[in-house]
mmCIF file of the N, C-alpha and C atoms, coordinates in Angstrom:
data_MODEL
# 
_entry.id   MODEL 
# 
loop_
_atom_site.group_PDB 
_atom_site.id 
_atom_site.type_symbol 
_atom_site.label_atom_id 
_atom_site.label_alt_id 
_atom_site.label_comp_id 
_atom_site.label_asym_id 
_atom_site.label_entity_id 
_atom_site.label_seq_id 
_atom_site.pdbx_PDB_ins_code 
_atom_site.Cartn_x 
_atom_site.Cartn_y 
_atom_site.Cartn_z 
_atom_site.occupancy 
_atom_site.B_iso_or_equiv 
_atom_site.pdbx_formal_charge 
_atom_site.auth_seq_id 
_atom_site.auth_comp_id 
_atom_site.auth_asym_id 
_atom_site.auth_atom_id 
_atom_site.pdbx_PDB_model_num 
ATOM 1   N N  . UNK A 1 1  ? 126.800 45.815 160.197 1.00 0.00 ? 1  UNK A N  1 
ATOM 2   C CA . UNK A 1 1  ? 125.797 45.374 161.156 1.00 0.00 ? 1  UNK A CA 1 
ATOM 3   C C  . UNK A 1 1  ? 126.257 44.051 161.779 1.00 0.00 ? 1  UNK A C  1 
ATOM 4   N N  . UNK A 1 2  ? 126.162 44.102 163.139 1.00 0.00 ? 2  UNK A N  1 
ATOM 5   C CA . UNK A 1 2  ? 126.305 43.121 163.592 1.00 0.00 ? 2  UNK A CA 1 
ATOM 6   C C  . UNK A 1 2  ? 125.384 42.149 164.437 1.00 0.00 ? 2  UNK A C  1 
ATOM 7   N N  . UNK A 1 3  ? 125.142 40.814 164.289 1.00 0.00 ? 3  UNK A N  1 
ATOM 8   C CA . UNK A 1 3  ? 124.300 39.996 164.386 1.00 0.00 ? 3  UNK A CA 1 
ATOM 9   C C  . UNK A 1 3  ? 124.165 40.499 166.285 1.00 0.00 ? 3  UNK A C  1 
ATOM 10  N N  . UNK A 1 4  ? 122.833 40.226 166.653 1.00 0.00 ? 4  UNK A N  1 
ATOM 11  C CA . UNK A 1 4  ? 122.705 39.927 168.120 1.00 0.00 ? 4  UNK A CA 1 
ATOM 12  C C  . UNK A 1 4  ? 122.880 39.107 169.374 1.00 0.00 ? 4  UNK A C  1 
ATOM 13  N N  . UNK A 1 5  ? 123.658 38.124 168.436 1.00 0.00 ? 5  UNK A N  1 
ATOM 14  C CA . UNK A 1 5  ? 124.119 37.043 169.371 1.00 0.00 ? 5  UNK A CA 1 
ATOM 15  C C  . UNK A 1 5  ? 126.044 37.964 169.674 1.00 0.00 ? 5  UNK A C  1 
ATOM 16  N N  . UNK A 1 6  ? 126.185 38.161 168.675 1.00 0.00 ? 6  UNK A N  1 
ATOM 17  C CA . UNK A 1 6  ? 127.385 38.604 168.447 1.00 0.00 ? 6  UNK A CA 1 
ATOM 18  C C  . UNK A 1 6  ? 127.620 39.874 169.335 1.00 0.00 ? 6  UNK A C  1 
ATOM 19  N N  . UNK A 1 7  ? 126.666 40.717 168.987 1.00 0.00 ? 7  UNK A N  1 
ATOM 20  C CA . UNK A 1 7  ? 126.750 41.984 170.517 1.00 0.00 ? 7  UNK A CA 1 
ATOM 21  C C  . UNK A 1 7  ? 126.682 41.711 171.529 1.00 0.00 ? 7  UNK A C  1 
ATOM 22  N N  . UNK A 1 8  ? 125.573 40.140 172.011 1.00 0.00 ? 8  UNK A N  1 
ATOM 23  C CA . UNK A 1 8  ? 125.734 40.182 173.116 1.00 0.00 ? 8  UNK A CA 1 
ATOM 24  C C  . UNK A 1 8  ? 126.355 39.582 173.640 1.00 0.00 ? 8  UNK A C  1 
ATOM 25  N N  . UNK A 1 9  ? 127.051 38.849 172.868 1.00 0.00 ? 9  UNK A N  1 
ATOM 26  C CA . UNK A 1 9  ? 128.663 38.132 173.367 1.00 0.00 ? 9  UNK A CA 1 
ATOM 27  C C  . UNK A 1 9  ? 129.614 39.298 173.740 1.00 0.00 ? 9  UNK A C  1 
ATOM 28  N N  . UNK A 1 10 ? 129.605 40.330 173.168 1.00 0.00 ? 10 UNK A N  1 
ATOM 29  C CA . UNK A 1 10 ? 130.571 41.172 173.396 1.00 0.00 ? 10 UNK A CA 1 
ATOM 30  C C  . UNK A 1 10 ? 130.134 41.987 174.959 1.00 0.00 ? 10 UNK A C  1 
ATOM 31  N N  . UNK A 1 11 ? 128.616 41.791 175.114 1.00 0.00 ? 11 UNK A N  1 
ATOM 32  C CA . UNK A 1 11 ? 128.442 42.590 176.432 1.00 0.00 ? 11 UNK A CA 1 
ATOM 33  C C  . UNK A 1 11 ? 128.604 41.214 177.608 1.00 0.00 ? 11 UNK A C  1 
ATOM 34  N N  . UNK A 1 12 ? 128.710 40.326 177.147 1.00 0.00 ? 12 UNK A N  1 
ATOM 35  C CA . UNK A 1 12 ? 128.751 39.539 178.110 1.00 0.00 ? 12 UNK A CA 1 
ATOM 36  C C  . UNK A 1 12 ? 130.073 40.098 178.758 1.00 0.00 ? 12 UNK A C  1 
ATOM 37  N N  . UNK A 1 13 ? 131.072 40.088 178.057 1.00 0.00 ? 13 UNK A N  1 
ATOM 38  C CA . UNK A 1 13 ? 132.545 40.433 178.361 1.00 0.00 ? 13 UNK A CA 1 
ATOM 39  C C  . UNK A 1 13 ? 132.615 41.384 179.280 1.00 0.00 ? 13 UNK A C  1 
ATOM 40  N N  . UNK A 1 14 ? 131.735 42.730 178.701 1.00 0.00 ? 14 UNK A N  1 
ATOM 41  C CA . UNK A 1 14 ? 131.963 43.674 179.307 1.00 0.00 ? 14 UNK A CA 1 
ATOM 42  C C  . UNK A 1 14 ? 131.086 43.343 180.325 1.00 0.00 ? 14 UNK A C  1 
ATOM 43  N N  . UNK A 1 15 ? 130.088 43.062 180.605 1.00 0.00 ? 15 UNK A N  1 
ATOM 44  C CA . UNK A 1 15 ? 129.549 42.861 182.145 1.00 0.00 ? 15 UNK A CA 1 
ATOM 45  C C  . UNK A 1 15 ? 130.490 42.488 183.240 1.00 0.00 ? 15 UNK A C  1 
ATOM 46  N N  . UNK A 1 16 ? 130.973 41.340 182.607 1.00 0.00 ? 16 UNK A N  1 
ATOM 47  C CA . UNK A 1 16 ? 131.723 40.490 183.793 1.00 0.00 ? 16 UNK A CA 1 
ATOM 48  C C  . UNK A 1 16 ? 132.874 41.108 183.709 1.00 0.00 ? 16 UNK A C  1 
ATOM 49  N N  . UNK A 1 17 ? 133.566 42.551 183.076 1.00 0.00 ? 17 UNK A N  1 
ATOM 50  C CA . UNK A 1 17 ? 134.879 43.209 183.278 1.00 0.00 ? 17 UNK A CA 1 
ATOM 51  C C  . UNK A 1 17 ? 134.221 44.148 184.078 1.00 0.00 ? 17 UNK A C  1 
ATOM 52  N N  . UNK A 1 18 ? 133.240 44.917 184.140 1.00 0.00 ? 18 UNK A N  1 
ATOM 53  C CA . UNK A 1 18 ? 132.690 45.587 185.070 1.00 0.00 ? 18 UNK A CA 1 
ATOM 54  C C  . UNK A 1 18 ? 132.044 45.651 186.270 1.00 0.00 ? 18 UNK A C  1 
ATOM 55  N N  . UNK A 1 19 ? 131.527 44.498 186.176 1.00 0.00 ? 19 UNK A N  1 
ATOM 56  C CA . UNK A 1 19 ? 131.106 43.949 187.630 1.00 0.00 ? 19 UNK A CA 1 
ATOM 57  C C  . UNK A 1 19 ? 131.906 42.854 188.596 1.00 0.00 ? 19 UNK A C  1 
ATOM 58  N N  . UNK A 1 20 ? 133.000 42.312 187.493 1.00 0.00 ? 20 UNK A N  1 
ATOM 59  C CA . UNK A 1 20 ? 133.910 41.610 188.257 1.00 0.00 ? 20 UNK A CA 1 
ATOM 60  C C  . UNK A 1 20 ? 133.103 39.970 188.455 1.00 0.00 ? 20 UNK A C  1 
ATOM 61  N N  . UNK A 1 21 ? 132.262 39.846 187.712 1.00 0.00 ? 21 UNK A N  1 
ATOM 62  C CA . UNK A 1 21 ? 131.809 38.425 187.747 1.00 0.00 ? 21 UNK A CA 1 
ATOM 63  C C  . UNK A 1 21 ? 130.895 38.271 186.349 1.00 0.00 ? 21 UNK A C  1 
ATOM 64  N N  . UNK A 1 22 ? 130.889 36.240 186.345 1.00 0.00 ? 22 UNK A N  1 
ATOM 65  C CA . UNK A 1 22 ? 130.539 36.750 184.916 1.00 0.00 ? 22 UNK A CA 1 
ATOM 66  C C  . UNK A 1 22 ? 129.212 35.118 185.127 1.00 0.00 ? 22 UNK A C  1 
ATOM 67  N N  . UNK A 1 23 ? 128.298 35.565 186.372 1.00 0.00 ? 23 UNK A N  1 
ATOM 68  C CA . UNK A 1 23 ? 127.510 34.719 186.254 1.00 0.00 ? 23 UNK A CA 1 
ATOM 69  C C  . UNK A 1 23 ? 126.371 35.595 185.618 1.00 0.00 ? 23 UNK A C  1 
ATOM 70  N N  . UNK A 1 24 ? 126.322 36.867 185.375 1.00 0.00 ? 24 UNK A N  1 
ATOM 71  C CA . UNK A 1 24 ? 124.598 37.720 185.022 1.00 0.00 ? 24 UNK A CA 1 
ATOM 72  C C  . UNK A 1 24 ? 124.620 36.998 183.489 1.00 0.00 ? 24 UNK A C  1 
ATOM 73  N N  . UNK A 1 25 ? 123.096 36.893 183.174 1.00 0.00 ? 25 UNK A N  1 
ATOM 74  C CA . UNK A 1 25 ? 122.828 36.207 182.482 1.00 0.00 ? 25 UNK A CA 1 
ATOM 75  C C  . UNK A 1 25 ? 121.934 37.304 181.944 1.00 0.00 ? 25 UNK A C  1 
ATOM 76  N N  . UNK A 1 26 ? 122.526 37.676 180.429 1.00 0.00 ? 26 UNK A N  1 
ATOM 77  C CA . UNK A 1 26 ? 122.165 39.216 179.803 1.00 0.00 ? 26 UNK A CA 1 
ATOM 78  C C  . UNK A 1 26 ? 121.126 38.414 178.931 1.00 0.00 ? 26 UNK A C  1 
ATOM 79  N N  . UNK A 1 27 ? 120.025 39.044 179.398 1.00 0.00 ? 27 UNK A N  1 
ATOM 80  C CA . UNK A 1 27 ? 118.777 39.007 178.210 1.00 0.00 ? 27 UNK A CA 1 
ATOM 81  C C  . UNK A 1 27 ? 118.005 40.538 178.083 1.00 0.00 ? 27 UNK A C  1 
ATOM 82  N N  . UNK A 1 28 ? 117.136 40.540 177.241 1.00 0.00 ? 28 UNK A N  1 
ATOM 83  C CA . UNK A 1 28 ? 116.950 41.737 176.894 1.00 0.00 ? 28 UNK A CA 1 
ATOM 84  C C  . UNK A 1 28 ? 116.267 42.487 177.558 1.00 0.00 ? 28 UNK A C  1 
ATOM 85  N N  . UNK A 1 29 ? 115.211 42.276 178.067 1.00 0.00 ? 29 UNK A N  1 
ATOM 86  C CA . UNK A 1 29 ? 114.848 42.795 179.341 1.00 0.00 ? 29 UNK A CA 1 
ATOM 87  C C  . UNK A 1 29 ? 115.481 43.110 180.790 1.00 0.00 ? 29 UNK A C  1 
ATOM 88  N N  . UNK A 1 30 ? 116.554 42.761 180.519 1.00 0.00 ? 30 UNK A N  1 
ATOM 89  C CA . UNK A 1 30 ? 117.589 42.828 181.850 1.00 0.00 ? 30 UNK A CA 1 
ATOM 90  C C  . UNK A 1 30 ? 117.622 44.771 181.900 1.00 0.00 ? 30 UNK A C  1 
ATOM 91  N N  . UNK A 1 31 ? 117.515 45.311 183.438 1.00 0.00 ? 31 UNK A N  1 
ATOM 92  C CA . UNK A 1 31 ? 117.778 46.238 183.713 1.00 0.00 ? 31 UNK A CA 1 
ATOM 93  C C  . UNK A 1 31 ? 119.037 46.442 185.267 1.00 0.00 ? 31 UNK A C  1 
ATOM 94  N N  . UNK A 1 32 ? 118.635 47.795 185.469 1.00 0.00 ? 32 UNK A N  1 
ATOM 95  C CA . UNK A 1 32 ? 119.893 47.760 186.579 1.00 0.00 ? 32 UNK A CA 1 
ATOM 96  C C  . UNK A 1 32 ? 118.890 47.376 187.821 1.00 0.00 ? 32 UNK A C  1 
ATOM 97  N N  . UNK A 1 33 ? 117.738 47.288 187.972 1.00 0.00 ? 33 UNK A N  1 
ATOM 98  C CA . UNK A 1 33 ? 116.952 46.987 188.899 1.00 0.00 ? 33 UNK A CA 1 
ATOM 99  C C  . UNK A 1 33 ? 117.424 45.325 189.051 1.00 0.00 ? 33 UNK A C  1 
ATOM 100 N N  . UNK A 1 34 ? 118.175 45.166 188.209 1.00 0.00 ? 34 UNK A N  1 
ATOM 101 C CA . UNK A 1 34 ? 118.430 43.052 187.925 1.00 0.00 ? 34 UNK A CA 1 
ATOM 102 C C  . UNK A 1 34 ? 119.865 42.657 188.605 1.00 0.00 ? 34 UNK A C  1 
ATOM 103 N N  . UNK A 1 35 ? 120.528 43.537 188.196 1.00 0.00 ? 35 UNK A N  1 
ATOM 104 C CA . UNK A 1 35 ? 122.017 43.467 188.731 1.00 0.00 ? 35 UNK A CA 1 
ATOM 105 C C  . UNK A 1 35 ? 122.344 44.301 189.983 1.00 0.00 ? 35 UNK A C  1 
ATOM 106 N N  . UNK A 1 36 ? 122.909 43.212 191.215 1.00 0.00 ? 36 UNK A N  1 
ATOM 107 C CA . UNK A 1 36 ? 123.544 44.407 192.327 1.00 0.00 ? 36 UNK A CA 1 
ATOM 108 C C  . UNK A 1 36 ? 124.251 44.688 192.074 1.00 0.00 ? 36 UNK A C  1 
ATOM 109 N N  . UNK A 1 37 ? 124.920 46.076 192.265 1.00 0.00 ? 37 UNK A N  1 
ATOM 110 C CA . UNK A 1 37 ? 125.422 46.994 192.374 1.00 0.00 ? 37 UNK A CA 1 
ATOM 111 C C  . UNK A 1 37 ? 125.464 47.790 190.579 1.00 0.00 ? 37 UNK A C  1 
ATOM 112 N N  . UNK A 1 38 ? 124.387 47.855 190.330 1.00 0.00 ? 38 UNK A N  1 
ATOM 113 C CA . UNK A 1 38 ? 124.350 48.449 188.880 1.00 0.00 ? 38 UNK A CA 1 
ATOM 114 C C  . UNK A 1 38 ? 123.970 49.897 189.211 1.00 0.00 ? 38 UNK A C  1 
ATOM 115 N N  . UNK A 1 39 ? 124.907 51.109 189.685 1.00 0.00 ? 39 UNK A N  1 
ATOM 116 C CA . UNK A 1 39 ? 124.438 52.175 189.811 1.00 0.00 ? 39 UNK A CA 1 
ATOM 117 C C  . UNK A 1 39 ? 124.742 53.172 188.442 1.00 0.00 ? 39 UNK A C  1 
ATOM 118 N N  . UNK A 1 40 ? 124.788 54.508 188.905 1.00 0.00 ? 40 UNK A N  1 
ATOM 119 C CA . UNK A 1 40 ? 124.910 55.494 187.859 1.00 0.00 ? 40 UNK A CA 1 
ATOM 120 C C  . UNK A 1 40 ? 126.419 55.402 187.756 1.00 0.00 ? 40 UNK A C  1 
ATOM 121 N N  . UNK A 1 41 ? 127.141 55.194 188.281 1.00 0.00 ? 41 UNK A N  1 
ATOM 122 C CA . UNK A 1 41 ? 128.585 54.841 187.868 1.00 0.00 ? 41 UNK A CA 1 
ATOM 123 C C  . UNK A 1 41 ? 128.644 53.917 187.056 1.00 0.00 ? 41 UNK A C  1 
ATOM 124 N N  . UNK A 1 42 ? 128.338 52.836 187.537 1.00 0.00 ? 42 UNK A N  1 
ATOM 125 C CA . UNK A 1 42 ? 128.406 51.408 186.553 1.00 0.00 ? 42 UNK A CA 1 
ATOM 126 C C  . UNK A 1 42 ? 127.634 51.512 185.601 1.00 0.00 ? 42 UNK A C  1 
ATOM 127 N N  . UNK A 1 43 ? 126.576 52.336 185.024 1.00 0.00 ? 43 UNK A N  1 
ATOM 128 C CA . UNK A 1 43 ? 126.142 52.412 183.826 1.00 0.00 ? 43 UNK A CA 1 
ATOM 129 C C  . UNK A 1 43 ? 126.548 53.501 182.980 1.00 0.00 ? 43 UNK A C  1 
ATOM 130 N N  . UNK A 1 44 ? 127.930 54.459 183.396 1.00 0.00 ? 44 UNK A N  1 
ATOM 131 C CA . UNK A 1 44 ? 128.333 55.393 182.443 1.00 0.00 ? 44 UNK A CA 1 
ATOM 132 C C  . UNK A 1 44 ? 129.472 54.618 182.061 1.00 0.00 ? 44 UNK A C  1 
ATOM 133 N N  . UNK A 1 45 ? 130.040 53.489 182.826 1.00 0.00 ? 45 UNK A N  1 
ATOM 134 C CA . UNK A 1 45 ? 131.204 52.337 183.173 1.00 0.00 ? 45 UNK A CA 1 
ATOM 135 C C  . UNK A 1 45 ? 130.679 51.804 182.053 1.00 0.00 ? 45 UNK A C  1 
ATOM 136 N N  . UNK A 1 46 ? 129.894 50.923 181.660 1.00 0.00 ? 46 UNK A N  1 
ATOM 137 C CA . UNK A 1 46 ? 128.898 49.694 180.619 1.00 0.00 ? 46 UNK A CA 1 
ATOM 138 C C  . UNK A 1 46 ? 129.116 50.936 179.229 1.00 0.00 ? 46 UNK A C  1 
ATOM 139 N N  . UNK A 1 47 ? 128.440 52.057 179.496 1.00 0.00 ? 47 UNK A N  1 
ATOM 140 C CA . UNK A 1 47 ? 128.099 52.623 177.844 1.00 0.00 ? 47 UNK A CA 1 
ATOM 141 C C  . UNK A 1 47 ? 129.716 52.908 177.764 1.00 0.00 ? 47 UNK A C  1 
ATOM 142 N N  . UNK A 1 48 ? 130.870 53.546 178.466 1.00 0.00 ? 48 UNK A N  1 
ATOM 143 C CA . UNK A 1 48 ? 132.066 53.576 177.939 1.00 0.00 ? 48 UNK A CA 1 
ATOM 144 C C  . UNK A 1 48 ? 132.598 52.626 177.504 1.00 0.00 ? 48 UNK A C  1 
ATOM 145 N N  . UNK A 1 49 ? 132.683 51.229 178.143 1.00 0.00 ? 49 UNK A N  1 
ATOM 146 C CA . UNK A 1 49 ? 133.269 50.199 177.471 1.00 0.00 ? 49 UNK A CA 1 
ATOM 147 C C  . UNK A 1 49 ? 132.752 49.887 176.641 1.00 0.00 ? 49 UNK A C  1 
ATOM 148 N N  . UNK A 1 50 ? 131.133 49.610 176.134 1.00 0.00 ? 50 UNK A N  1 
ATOM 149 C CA . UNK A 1 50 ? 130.673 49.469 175.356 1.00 0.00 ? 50 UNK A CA 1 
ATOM 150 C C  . UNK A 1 50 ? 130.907 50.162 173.496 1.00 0.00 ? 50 UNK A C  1 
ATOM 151 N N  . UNK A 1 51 ? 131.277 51.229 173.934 1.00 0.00 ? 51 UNK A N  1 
ATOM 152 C CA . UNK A 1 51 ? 131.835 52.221 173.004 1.00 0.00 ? 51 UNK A CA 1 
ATOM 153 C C  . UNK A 1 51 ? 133.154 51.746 172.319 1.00 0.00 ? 51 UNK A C  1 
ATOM 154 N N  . UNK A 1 52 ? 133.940 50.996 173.265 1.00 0.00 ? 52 UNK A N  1 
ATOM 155 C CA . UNK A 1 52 ? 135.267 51.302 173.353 1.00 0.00 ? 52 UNK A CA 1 
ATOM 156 C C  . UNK A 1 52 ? 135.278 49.940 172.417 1.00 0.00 ? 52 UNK A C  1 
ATOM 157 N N  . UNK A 1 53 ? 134.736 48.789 172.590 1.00 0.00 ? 53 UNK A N  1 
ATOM 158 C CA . UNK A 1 53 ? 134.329 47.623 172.687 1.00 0.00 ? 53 UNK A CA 1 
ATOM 159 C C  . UNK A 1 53 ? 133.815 47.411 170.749 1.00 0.00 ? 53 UNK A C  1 
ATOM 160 N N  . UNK A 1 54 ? 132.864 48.408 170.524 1.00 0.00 ? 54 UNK A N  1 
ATOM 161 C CA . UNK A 1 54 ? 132.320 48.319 169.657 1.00 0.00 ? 54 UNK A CA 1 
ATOM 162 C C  . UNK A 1 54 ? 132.478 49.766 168.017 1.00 0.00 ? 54 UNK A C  1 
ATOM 163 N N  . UNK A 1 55 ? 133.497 49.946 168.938 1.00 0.00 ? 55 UNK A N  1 
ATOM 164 C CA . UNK A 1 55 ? 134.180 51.606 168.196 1.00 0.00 ? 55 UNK A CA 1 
ATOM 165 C C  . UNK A 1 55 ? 133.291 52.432 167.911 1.00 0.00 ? 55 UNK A C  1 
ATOM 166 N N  . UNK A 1 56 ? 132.514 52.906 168.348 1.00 0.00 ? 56 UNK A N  1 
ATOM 167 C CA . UNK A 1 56 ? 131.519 54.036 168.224 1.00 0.00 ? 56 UNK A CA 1 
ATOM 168 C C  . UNK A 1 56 ? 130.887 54.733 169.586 1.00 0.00 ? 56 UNK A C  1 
ATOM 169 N N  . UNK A 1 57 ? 130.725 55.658 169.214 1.00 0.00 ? 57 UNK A N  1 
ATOM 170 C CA . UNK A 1 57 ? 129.786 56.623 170.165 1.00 0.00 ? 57 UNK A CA 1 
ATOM 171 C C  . UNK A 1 57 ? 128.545 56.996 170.131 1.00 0.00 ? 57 UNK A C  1 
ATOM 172 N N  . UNK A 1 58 ? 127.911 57.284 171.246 1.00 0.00 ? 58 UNK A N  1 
ATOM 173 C CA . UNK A 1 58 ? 126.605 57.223 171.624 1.00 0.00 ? 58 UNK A CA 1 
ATOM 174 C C  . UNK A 1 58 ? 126.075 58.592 171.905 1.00 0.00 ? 58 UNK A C  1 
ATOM 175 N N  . UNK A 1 59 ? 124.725 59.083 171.373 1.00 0.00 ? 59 UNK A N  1 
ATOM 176 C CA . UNK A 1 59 ? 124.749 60.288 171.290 1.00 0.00 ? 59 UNK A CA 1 
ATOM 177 C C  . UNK A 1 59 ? 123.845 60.390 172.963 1.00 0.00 ? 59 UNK A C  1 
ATOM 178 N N  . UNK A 1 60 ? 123.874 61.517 173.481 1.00 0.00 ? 60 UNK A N  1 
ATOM 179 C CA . UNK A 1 60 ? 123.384 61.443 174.697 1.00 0.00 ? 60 UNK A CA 1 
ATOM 180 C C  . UNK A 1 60 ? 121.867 61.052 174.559 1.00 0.00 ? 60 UNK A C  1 
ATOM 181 N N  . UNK A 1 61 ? 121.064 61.490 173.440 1.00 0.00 ? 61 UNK A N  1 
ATOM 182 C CA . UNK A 1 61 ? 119.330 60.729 173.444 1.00 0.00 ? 61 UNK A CA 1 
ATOM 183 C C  . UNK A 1 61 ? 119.793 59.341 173.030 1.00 0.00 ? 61 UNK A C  1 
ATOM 184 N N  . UNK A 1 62 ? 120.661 58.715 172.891 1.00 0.00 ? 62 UNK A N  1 
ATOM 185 C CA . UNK A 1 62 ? 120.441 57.547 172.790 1.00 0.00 ? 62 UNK A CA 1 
ATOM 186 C C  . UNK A 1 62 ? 120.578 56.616 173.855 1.00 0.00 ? 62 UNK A C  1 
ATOM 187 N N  . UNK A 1 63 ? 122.022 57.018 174.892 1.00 0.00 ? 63 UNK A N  1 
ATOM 188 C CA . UNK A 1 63 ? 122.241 56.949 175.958 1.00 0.00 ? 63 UNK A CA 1 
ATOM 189 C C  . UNK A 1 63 ? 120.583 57.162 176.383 1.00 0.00 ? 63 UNK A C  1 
ATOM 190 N N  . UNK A 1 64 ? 119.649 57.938 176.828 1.00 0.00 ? 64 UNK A N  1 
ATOM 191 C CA . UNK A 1 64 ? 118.773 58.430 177.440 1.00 0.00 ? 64 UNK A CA 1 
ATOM 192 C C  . UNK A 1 64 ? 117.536 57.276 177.242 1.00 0.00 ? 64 UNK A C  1 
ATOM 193 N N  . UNK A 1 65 ? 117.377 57.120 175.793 1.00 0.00 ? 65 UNK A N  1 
ATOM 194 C CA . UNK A 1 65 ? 116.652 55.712 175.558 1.00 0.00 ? 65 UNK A CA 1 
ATOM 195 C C  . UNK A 1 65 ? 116.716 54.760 176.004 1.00 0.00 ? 65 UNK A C  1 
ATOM 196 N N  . UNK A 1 66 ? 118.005 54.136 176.025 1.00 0.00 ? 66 UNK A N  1 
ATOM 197 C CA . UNK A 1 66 ? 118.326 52.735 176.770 1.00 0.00 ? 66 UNK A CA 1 
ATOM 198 C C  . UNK A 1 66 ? 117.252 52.572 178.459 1.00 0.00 ? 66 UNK A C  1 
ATOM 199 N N  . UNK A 1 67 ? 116.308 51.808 178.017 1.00 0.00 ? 67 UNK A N  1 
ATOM 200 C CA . UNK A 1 67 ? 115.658 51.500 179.313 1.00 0.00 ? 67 UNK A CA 1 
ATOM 201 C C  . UNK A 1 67 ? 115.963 50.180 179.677 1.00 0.00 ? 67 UNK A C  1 
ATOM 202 N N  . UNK A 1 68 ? 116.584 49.198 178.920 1.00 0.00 ? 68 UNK A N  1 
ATOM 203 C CA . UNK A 1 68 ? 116.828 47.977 179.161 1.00 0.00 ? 68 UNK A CA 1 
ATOM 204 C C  . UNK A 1 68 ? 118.054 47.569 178.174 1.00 0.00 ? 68 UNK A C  1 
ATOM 205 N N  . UNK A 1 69 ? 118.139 46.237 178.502 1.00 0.00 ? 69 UNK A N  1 
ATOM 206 C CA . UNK A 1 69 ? 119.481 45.927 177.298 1.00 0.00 ? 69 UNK A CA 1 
ATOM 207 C C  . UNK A 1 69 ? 119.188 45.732 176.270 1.00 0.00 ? 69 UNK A C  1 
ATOM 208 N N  . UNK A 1 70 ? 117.753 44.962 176.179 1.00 0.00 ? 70 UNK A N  1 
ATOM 209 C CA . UNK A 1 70 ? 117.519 44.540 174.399 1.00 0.00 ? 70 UNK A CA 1 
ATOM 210 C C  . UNK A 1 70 ? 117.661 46.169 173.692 1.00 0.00 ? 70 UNK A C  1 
ATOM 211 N N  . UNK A 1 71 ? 117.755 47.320 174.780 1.00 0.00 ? 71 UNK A N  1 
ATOM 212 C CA . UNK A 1 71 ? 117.279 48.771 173.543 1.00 0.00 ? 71 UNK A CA 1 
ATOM 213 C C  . UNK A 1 71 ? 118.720 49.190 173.193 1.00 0.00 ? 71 UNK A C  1 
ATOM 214 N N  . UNK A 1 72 ? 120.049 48.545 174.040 1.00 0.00 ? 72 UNK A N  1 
ATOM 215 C CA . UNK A 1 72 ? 121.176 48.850 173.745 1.00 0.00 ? 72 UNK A CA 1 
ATOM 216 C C  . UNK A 1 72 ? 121.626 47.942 172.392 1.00 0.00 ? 72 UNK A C  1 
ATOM 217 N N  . UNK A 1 73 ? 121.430 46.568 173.227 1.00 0.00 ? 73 UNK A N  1 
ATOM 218 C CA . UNK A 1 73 ? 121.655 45.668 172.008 1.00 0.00 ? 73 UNK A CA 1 
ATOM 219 C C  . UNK A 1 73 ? 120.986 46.170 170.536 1.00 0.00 ? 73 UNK A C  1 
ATOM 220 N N  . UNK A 1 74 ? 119.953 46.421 170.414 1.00 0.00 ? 74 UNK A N  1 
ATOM 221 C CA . UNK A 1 74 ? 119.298 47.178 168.755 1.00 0.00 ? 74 UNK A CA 1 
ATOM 222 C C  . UNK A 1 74 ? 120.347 48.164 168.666 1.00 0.00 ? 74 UNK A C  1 
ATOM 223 N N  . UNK A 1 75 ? 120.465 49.233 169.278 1.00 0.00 ? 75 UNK A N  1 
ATOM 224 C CA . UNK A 1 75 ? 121.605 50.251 168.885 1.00 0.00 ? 75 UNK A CA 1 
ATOM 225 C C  . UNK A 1 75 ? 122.700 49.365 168.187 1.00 0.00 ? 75 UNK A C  1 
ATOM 226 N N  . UNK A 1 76 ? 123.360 48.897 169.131 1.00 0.00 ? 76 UNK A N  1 
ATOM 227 C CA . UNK A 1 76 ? 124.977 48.159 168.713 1.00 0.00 ? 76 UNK A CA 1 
ATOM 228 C C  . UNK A 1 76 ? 124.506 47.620 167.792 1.00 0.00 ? 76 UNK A C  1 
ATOM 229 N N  . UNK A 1 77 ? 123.726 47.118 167.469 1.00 0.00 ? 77 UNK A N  1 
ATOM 230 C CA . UNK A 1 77 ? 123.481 45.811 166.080 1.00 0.00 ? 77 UNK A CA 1 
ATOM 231 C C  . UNK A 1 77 ? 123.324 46.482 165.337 1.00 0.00 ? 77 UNK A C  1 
ATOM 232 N N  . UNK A 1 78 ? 122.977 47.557 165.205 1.00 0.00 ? 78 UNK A N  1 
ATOM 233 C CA . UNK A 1 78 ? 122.292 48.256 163.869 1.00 0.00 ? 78 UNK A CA 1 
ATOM 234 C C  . UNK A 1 78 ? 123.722 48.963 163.545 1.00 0.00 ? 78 UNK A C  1 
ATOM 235 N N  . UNK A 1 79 ? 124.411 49.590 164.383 1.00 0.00 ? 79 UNK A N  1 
ATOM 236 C CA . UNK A 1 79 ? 125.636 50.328 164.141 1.00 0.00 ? 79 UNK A CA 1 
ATOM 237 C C  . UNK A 1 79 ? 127.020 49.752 164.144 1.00 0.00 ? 79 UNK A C  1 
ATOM 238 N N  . UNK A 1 80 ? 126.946 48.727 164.854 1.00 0.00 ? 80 UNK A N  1 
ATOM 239 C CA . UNK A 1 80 ? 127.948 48.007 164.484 1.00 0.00 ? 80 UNK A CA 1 
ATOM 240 C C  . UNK A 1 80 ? 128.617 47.708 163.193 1.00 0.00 ? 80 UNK A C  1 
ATOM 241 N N  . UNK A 1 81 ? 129.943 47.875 162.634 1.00 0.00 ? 81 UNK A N  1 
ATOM 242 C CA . UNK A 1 81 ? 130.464 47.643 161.683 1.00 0.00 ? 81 UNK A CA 1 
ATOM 243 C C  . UNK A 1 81 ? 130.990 46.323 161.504 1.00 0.00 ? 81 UNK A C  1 
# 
């Protein structure tokens, strides 16, 4: 398990490798309604690196859950090794 400061250090990374800037300021309520250009590309973009990032995979209802980041961040924290 990994702490939540610690995941979201790791999505910080990946934000700003995916969007190409690294001013978004990830809190848990953050959605794609928050970030421009956060489309359906850039969020199959986020859960792949995220995966890649955190060595595990995401089952598609979990993918489906994610309505915001704090619901990704609980995933990664809880599964994180």
């Amino acid at each position: 398990m990994k702490s939540e400061d610690e995941v979201i250090k790791g999505l910080q990374a990946i934000f700003a490798e995916v969007f190409d800037r690294d001013d978004i300021e990830l809190r848990r309520d953050l959605t794609a309604k928050d970030v421009a250009g956060w489309d359906s590309f850039k969020q199959v973009e986020l859960i792949i690196e995220t995966e890649a990032r955190f060595k595990m995979r995401f089952t598609s209802s979990e993918v489906d859950s994610f309505r915001n980041l704090g619901d990704l961040i609980d995933v990664v924290a809880a599964r994180a090794a």
